[in-house]
DOBAVO-763234 format. One record per atom (N, C-alpha, C): residue in one letter; atom name; x, z, y. Coordinates in steps of 0.02 Angstrom, whole numbers, plus 50000, padded with zeros to 5 digits. Layout:
N
+------+------+-------+-------+-------+
| resn | name |     X |     Z |     Y |
+------+------+-------+-------+-------+
|    A |   CA |     X |     Z |     Y |
...
+------+------+-------+-------+-------+
***
This chain:
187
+------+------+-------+-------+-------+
| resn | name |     X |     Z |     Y |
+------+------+-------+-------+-------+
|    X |    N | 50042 | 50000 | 49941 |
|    X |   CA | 50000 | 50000 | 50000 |
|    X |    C | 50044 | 50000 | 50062 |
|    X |    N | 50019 | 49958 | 50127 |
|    X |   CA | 50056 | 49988 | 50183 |
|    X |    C | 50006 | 49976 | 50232 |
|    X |    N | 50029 | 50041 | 50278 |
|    X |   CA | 49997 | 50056 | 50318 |
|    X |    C | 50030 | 50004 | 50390 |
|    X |    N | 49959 | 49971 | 50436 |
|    X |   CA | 49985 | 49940 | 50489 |
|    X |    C | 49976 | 49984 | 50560 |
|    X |    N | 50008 | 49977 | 50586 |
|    X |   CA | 50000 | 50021 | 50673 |
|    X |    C | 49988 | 49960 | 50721 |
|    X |    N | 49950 | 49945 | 50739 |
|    X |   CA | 49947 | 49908 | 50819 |
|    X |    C | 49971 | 49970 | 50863 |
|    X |    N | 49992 | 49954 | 50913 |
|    X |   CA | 50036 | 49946 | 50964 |
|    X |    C | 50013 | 49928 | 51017 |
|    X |    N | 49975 | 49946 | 51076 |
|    X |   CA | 49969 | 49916 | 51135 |
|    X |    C | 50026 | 49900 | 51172 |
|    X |    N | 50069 | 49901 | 51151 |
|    X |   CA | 50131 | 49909 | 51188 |
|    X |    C | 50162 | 49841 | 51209 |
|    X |    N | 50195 | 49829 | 51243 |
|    X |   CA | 50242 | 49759 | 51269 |
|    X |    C | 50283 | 49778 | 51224 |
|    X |    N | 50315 | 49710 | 51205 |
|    X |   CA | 50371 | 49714 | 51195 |
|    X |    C | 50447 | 49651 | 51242 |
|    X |    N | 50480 | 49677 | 51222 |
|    X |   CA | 50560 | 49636 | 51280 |
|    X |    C | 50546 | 49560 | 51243 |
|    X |    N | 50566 | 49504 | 51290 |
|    X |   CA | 50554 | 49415 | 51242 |
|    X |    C | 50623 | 49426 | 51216 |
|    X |    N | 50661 | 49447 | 51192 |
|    X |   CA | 50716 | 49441 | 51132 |
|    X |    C | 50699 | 49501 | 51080 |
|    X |    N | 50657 | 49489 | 51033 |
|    X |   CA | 50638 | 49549 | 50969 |
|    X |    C | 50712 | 49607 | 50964 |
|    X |    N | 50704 | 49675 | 50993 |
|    X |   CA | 50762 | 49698 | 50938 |
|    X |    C | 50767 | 49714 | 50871 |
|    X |    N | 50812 | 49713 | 50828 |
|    X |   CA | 50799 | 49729 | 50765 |
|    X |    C | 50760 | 49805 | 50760 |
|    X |    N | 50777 | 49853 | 50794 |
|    X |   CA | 50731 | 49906 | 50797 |
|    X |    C | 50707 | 49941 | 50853 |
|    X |    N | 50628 | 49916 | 50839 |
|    X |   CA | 50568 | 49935 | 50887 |
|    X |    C | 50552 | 50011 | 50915 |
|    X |    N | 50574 | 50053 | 50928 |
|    X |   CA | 50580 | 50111 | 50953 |
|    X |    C | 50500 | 50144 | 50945 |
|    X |    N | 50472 | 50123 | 50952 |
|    X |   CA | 50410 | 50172 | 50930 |
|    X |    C | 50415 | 50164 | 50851 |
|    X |    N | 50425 | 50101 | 50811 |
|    X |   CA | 50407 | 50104 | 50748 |
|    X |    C | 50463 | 50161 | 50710 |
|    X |    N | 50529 | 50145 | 50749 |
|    X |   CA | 50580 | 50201 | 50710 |
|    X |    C | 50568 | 50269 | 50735 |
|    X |    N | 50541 | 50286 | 50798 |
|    X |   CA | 50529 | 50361 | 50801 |
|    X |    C | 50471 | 50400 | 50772 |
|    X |    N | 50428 | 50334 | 50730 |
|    X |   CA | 50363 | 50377 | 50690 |
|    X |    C | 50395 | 50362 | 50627 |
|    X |    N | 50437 | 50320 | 50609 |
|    X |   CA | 50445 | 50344 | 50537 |
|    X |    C | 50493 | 50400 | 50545 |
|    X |    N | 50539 | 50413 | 50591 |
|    X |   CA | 50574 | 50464 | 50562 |
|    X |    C | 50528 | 50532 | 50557 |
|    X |    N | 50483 | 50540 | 50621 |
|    X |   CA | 50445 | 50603 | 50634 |
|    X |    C | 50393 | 50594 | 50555 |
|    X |    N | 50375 | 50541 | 50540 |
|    X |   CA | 50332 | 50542 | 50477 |
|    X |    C | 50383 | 50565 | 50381 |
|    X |    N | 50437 | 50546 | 50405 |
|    X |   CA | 50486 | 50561 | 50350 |
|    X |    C | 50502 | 50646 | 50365 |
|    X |    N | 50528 | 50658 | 50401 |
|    X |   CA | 50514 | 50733 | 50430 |
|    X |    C | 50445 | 50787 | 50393 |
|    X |    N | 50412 | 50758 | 50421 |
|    X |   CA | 50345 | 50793 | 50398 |
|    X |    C | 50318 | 50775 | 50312 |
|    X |    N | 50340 | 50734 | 50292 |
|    X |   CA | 50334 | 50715 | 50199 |
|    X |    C | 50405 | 50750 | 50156 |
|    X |    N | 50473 | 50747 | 50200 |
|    X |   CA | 50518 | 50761 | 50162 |
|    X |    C | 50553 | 50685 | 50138 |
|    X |    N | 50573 | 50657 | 50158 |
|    X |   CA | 50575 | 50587 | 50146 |
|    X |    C | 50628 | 50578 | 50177 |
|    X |    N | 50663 | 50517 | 50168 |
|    X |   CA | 50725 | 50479 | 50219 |
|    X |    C | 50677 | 50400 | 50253 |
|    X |    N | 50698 | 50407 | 50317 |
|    X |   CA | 50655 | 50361 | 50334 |
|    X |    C | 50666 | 50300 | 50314 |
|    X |    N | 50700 | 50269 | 50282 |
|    X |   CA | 50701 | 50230 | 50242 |
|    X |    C | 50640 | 50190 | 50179 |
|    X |    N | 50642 | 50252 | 50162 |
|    X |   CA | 50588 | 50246 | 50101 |
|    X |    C | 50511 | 50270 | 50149 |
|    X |    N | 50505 | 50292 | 50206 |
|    X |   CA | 50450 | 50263 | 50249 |
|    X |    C | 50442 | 50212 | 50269 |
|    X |    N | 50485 | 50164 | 50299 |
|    X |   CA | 50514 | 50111 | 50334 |
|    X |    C | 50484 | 50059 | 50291 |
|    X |    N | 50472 | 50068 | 50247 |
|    X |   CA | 50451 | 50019 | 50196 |
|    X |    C | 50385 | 50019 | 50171 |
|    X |    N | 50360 | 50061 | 50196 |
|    X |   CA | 50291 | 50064 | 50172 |
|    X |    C | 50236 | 50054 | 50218 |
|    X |    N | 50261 | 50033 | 50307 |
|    X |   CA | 50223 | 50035 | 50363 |
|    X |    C | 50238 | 49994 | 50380 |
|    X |    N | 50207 | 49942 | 50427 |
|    X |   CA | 50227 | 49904 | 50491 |
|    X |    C | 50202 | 49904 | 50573 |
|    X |    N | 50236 | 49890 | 50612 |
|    X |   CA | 50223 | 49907 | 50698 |
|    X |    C | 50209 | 49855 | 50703 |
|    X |    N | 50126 | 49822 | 50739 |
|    X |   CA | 50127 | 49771 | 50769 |
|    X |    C | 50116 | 49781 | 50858 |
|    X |    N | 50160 | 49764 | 50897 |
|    X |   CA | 50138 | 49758 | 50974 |
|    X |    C | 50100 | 49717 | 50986 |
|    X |    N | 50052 | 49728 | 51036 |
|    X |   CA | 49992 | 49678 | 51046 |
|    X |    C | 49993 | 49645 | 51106 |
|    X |    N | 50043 | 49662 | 51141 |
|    X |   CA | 50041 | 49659 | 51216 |
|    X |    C | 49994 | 49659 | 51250 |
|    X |    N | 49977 | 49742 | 51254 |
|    X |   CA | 49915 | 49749 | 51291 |
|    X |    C | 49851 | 49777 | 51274 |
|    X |    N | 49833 | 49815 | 51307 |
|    X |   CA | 49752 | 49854 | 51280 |
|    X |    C | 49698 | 49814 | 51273 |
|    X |    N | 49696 | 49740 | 51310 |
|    X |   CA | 49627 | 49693 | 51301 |
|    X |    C | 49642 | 49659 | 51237 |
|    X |    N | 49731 | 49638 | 51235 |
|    X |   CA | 49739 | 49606 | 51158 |
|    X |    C | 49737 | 49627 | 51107 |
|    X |    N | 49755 | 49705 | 51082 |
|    X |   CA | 49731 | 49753 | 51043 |
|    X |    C | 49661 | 49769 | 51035 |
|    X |    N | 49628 | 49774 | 51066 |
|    X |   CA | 49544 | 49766 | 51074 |
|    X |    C | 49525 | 49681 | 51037 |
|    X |    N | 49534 | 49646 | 51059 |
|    X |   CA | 49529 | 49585 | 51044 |
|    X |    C | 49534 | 49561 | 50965 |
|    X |    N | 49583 | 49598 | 50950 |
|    X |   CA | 49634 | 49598 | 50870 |
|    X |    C | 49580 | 49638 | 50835 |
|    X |    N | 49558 | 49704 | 50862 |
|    X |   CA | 49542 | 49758 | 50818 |
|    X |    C | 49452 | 49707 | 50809 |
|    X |    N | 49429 | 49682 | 50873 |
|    X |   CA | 49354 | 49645 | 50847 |
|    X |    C | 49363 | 49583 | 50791 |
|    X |    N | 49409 | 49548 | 50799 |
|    X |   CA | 49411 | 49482 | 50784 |
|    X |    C | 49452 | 49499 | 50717 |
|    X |    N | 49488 | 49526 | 50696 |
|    X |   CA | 49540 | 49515 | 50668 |
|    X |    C | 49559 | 49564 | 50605 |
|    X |    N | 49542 | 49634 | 50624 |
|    X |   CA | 49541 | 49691 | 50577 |
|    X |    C | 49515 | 49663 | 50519 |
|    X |    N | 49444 | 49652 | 50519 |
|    X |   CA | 49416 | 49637 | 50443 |
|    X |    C | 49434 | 49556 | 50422 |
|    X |    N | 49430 | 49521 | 50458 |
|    X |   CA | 49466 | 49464 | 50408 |
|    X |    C | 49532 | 49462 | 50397 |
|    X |    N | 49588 | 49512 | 50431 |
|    X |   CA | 49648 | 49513 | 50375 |
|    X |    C | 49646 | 49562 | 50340 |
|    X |    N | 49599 | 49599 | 50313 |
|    X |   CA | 49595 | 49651 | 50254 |
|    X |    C | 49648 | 49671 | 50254 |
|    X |    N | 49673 | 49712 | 50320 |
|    X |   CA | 49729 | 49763 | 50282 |
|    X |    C | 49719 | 49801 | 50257 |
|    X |    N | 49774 | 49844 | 50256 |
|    X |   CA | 49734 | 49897 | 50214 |
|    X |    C | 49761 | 49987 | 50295 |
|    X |    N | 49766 | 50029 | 50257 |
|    X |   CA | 49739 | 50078 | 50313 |
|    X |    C | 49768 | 50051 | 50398 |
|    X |    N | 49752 | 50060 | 50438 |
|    X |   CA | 49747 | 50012 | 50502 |
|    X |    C | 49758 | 50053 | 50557 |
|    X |    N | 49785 | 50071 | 50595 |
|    X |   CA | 49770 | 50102 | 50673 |
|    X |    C | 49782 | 50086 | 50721 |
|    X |    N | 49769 | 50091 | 50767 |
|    X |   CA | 49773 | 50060 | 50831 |
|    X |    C | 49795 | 50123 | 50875 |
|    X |    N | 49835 | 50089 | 50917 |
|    X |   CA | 49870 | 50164 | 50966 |
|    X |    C | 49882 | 50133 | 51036 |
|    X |    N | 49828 | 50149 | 51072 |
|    X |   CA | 49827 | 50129 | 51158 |
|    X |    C | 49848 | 50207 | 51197 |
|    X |    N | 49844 | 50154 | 51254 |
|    X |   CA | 49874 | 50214 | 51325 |
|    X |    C | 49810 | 50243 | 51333 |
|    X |    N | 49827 | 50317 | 51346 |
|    X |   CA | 49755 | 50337 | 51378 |
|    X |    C | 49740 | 50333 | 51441 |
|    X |    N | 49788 | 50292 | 51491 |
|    X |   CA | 49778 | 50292 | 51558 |
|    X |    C | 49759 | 50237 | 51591 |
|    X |    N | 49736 | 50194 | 51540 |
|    X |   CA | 49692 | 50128 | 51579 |
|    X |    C | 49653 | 50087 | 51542 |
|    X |    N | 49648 | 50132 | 51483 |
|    X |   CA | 49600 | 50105 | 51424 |
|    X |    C | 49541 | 50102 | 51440 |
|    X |    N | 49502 | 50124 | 51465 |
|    X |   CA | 49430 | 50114 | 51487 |
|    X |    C | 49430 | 50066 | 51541 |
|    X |    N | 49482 | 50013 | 51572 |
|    X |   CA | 49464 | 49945 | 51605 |
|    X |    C | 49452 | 49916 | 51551 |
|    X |    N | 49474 | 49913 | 51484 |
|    X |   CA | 49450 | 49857 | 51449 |
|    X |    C | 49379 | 49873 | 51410 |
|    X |    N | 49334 | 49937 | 51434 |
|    X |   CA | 49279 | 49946 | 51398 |
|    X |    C | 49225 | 49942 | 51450 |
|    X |    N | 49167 | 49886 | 51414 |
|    X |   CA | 49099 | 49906 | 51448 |
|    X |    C | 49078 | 49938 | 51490 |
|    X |    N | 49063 | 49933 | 51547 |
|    X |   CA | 49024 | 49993 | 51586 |
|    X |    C | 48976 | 50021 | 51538 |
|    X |    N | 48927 | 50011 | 51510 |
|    X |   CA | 48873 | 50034 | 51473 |
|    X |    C | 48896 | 50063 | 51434 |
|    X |    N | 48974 | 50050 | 51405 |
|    X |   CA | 49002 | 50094 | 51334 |
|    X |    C | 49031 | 50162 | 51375 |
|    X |    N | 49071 | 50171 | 51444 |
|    X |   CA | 49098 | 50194 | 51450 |
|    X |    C | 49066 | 50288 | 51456 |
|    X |    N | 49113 | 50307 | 51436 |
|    X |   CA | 49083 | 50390 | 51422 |
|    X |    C | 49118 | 50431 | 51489 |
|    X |    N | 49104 | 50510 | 51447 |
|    X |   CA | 49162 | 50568 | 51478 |
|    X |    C | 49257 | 50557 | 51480 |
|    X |    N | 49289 | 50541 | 51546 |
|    X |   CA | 49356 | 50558 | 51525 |
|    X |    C | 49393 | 50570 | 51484 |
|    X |    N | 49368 | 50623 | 51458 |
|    X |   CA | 49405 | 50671 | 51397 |
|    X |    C | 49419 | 50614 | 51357 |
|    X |    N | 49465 | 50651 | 51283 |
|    X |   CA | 49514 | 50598 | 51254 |
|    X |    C | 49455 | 50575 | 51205 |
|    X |    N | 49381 | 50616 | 51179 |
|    X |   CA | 49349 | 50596 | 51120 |
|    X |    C | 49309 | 50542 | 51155 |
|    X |    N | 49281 | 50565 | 51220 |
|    X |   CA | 49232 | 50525 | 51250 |
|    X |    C | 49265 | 50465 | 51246 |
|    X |    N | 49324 | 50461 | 51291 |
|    X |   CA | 49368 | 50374 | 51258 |
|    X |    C | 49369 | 50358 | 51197 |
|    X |    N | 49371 | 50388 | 51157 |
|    X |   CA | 49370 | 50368 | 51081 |
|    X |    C | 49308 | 50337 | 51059 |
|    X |    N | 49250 | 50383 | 51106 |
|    X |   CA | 49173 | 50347 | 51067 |
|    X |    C | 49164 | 50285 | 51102 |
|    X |    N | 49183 | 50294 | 51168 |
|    X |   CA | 49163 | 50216 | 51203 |
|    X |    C | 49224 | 50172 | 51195 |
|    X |    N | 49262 | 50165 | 51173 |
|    X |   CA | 49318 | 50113 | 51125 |
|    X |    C | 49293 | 50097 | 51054 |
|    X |    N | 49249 | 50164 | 51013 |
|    X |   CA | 49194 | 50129 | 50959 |
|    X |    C | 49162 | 50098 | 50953 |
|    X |    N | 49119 | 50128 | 51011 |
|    X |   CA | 49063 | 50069 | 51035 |
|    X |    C | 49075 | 50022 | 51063 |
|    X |    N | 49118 | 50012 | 51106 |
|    X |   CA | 49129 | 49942 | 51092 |
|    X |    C | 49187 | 49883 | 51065 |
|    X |    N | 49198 | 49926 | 51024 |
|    X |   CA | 49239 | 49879 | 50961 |
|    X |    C | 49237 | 49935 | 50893 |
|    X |    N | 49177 | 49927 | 50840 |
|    X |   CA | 49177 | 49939 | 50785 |
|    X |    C | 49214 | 49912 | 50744 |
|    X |    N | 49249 | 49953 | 50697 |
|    X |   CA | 49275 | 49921 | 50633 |
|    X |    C | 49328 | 49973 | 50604 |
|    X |    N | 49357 | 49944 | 50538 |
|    X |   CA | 49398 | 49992 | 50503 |
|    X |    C | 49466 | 49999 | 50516 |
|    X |    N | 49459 | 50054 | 50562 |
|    X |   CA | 49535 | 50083 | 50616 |
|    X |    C | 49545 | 50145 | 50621 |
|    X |    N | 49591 | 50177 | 50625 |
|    X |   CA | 49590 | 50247 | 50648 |
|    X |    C | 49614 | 50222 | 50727 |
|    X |    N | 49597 | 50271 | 50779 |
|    X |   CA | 49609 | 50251 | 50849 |
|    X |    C | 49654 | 50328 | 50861 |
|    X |    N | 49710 | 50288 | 50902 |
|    X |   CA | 49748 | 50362 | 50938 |
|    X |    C | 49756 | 50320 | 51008 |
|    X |    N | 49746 | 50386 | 51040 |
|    X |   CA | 49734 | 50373 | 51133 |
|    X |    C | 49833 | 50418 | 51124 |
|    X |    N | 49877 | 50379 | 51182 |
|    X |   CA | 49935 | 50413 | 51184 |
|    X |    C | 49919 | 50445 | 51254 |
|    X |    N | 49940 | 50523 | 51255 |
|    X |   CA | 49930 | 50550 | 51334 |
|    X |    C | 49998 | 50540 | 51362 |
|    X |    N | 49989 | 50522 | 51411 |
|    X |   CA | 49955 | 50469 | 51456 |
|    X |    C | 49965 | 50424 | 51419 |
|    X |    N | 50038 | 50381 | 51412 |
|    X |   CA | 50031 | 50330 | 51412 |
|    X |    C | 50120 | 50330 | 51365 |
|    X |    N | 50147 | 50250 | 51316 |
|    X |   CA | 50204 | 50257 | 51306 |
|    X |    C | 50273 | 50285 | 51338 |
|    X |    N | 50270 | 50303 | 51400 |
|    X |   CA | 50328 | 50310 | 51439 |
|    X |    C | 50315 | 50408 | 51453 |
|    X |    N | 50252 | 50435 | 51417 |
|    X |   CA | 50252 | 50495 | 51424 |
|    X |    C | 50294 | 50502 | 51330 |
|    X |    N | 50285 | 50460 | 51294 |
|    X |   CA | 50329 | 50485 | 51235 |
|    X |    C | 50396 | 50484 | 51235 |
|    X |    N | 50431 | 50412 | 51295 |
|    X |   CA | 50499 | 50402 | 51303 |
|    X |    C | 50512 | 50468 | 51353 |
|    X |    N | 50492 | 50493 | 51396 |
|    X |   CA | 50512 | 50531 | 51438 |
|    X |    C | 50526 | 50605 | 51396 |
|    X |    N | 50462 | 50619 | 51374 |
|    X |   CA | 50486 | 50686 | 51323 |
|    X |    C | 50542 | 50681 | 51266 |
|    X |    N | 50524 | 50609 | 51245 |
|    X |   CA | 50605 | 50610 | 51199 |
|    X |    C | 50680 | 50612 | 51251 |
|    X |    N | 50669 | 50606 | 51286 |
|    X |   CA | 50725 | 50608 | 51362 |
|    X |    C | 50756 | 50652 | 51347 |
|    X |    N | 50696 | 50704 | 51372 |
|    X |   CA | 50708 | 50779 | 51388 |
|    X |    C | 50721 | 50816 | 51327 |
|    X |    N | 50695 | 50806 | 51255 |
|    X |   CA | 50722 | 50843 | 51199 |
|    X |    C | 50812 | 50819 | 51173 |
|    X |    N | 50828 | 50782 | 51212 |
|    X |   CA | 50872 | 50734 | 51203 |
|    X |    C | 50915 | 50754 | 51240 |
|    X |    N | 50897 | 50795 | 51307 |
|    X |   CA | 50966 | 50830 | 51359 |
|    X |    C | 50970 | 50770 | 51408 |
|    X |    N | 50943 | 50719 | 51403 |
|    X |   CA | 50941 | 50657 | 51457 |
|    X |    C | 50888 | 50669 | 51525 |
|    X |    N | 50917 | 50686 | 51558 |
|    X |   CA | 50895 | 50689 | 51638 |
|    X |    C | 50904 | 50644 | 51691 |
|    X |    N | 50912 | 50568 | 51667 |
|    X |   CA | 50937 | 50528 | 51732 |
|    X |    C | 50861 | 50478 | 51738 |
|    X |    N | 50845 | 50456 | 51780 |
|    X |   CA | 50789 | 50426 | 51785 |
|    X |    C | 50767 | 50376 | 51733 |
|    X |    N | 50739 | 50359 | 51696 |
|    X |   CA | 50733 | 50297 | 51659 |
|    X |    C | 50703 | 50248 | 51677 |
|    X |    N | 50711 | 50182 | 51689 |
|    X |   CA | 50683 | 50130 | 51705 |
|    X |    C | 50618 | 50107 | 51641 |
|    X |    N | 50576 | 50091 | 51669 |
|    X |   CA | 50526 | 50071 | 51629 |
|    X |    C | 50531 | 49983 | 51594 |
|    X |    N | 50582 | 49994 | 51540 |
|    X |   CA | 50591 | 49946 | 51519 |
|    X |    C | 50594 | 49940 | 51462 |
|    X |    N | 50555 | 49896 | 51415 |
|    X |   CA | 50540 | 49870 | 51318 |
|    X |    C | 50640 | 49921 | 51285 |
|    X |    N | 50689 | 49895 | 51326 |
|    X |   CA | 50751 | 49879 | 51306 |
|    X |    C | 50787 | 49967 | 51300 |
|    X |    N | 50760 | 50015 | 51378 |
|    X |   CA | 50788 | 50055 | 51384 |
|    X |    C | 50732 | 50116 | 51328 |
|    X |    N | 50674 | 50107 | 51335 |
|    X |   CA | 50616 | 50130 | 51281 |
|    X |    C | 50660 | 50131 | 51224 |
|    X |    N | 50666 | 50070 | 51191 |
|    X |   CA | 50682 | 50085 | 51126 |
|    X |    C | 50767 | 50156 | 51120 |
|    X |    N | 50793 | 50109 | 51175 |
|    X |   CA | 50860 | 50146 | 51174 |
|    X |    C | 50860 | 50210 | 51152 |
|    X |    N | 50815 | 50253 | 51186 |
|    X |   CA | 50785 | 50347 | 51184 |
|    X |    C | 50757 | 50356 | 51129 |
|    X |    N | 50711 | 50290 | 51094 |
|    X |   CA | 50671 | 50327 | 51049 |
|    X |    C | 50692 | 50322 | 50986 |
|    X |    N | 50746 | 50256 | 50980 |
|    X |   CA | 50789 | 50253 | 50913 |
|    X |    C | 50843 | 50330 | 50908 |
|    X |    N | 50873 | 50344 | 50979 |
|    X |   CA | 50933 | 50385 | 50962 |
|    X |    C | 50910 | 50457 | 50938 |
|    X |    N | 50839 | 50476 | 50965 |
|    X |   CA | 50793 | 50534 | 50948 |
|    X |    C | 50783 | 50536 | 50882 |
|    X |    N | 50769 | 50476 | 50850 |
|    X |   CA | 50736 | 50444 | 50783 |
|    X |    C | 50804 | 50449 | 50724 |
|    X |    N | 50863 | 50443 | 50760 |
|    X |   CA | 50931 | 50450 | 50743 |
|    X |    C | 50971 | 50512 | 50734 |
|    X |    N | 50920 | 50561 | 50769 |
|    X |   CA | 50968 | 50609 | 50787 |
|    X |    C | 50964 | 50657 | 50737 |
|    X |    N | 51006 | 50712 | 50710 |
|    X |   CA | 51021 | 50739 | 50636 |
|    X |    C | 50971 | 50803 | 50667 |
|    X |    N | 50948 | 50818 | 50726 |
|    X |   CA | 50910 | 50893 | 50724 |
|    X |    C | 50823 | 50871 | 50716 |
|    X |    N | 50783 | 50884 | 50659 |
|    X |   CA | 50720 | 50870 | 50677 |
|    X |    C | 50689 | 50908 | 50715 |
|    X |    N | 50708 | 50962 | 50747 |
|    X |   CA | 50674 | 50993 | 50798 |
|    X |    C | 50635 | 50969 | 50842 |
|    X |    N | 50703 | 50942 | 50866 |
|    X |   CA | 50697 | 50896 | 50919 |
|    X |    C | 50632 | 50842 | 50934 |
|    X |    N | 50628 | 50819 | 50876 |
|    X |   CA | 50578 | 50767 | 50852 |
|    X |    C | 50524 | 50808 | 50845 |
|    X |    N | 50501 | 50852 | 50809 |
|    X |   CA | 50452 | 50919 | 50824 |
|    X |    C | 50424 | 50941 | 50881 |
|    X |    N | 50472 | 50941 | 50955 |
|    X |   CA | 50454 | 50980 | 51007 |
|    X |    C | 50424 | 50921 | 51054 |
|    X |    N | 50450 | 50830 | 51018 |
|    X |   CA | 50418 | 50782 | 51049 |
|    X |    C | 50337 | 50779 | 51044 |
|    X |    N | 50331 | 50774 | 50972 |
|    X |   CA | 50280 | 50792 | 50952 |
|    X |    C | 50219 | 50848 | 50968 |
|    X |    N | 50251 | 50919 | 50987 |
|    X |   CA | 50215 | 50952 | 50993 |
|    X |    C | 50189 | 50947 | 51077 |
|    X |    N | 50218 | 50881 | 51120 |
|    X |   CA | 50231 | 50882 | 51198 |
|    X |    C | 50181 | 50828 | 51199 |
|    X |    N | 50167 | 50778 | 51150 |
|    X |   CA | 50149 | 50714 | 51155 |
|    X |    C | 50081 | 50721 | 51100 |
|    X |    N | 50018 | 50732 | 51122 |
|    X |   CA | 49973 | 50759 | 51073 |
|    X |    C | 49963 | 50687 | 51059 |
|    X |    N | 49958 | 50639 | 51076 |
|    X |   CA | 49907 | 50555 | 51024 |
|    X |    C | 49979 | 50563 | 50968 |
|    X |    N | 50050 | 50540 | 50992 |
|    X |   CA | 50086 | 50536 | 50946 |
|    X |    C | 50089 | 50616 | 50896 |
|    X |    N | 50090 | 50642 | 50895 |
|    X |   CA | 50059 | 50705 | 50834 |
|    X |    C | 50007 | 50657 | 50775 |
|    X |    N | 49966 | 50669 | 50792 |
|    X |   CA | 49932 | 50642 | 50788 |
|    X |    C | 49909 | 50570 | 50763 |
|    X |    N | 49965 | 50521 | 50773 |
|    X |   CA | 49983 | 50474 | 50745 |
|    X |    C | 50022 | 50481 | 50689 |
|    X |    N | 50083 | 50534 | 50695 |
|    X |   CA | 50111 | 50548 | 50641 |
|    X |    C | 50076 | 50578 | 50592 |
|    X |    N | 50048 | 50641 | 50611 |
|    X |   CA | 49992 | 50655 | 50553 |
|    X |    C | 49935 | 50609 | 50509 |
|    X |    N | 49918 | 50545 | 50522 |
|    X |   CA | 49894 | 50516 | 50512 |
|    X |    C | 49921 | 50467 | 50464 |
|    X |    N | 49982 | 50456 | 50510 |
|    X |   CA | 50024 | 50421 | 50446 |
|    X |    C | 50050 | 50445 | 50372 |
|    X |    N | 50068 | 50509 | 50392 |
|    X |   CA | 50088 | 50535 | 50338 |
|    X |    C | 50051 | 50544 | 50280 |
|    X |    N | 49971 | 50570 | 50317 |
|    X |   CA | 49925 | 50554 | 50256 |
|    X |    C | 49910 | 50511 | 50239 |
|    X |    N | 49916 | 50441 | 50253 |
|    X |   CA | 49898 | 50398 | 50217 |
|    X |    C | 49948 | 50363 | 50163 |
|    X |    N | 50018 | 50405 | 50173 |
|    X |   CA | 50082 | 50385 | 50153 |
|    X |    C | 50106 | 50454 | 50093 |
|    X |    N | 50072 | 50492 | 50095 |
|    X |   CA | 50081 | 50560 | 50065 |
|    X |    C | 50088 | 50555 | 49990 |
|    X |    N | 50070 | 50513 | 49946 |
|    X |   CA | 50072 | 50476 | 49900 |
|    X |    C | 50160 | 50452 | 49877 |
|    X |    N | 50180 | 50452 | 49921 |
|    X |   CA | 50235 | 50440 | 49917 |
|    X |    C | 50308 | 50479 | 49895 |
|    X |    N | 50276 | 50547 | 49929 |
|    X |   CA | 50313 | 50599 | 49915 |
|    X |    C | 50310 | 50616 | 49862 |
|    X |    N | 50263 | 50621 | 49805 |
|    X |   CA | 50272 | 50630 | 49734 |
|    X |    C | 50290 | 50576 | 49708 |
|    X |    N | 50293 | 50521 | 49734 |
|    X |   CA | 50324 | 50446 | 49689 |
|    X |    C | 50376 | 50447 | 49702 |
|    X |    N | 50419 | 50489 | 49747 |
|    X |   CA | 50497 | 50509 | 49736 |
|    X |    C | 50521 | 50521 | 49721 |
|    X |    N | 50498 | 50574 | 49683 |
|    X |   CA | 50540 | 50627 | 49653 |
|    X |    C | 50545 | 50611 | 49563 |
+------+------+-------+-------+-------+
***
């Protein structure tokens, strides 16, 4: 089985070999199973969508005729409701976005809202990281923080991101259960 992640996220026009959100949830998901991310790495894939209307778009059109198999989708929570309905749109709060992103795009997904937004996960990995210099909001310097976090030998670290960054929690928890299966096929 593998699990797919959409990605609202941009990505840089030269692919790097490693996508910085996809390597900082498998390591935080290998972490939390007991695993080397490796043998996670292989059982998931990151798709970027460029963008919360194209991820919306993917999740109506697209979810059920490529029968993946477990599915999620992971937008910003700070401008996700331009791409929803007035009539869908709810309460602020993170569930109320969740129901009016249901309503208007049903189908078989788990949904994670990131608070705020990707550059609140690069910034806390910054700071668990001892990095204090401004970061430019860029596909190139993103990955840079979130691979070396994803890299780094203390999982604390990766823990205290997590516990700073509630959608990504949350994402990881999600993954892991659907990947949990795995941990006894290891051993």
């Amino acid at each position: 089985m593998i699990v797919t992640v959409w990605w609202e996220d941009e990505r840089q026009s030269v692919q790097s070999k490693l996508y910085g959100p996809h390597t900082i949830l498998a390591a935080c998901v290998a972490d939390e199973l007991g695993l080397s991310p490796g043998d996670v790495l292989r059982r998931f894939v990151s798709v970027p969508k460029k963008g919360a209307g194209k991820l919306l778009r993917a999740l109506a059109t697209d979810a059920r005729q490529l029968q993946l198999g477990p599915l999620c989708a992971v937008l910003d929570r700070d401008h996700v409701l331009d791409h929803v309905a007035l009539e869908h749109r709810t309460a602020s709060c993170t569930s109320g976005m969740r129901d009016a992103i249901r309503a208007h795009v049903d189908g078989p997904y788990y949904l994670v809202l990131l608070t705020d937004n990707m550059e609140s996960l690069v910034e806390e990995a910054a700071r668990a990281l001892g990095r204090s210099e401004q970061l430019r909001k860029r596909p190139t310097v993103r990955d840079d923080v979130l691979q070396a976090l994803a890299f780094h030998h203390d999982p604390a670290k990766r823990a205290a991101v997590r516990a700073a960054v509630d959608g990504f929690d949350r994402l990881v928890r999600w993954t892991a259960g659907q990947l949990d299966g795995l941990r006894s096929a290891s051993r």
